[in-house]
C-alpha positions in Angstrom: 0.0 0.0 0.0 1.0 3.3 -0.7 2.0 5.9 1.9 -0.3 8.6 1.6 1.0 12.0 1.1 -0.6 14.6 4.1 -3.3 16.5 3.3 -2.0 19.6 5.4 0.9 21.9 4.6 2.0 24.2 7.5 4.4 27.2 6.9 7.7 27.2 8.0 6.4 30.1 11.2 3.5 27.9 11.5 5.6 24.4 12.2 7.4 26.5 14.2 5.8 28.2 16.3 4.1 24.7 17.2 7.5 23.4 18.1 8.1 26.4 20.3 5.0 25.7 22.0 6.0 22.1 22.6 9.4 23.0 23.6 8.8 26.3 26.1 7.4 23.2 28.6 10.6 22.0 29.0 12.5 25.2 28.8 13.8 24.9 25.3 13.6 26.7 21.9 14.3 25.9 18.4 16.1 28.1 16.6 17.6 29.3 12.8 21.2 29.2 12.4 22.5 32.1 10.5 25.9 32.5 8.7 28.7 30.5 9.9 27.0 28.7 12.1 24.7 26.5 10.0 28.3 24.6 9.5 28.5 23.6 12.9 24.3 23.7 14.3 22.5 23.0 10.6 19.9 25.0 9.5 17.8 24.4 12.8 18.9 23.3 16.7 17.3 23.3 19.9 18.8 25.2 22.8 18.0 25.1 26.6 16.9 28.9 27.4 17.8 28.8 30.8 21.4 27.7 30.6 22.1 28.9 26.8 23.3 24.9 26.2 23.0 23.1 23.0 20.7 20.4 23.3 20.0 19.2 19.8 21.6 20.0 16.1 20.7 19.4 12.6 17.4 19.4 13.6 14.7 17.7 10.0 11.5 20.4 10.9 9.0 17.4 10.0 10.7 14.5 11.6 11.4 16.7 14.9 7.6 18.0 15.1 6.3 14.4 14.6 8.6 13.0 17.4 7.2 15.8 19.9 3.6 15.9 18.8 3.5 18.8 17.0 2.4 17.9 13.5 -0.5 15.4 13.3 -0.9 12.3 10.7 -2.7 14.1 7.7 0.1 17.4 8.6 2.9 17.9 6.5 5.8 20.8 6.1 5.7 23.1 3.3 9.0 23.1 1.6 12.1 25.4 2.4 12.2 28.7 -0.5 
């Protein structure tokens, strides 16, 4: 059977701000890494805001907002301009 492509496309703010929501609970944010430091972080990582620590790098929008809840079944990502 074929895998069923979702029904849903969320903006890039939208997915985000959803992950943001999810991650403010446990005192983190995702962020956009700018310049140089996409090298070293990738486009997205998660930092703790309390302690300015990294906690997660090369962060994949869709797979990381499907892991925390975020995006629901039918949900997808719109793809990065």
């Amino acid at each position: 059977m074929k895998r069923k492509e979702p029904e849903i496309k969320l903006t890039l703010p939208a997915i985000k701000a959803r992950i943001n929501r999810k991650l403010l609970i446990d005192g983190q944010m995702m962020k956009r890494a700018r310049g140089k430091q996409k090298q070293a972080l990738g486009e997205f990582y998660v930092m703790d805001i309390r302690t300015h620590d990294l906690v997660r790098k090369d962060v994949d929008l869709e797979k990381f907002a499907r892991e925390i809840a975020a995006l629901k079944p039918f949900e997808g990502v719109e793809p990065l301009a």
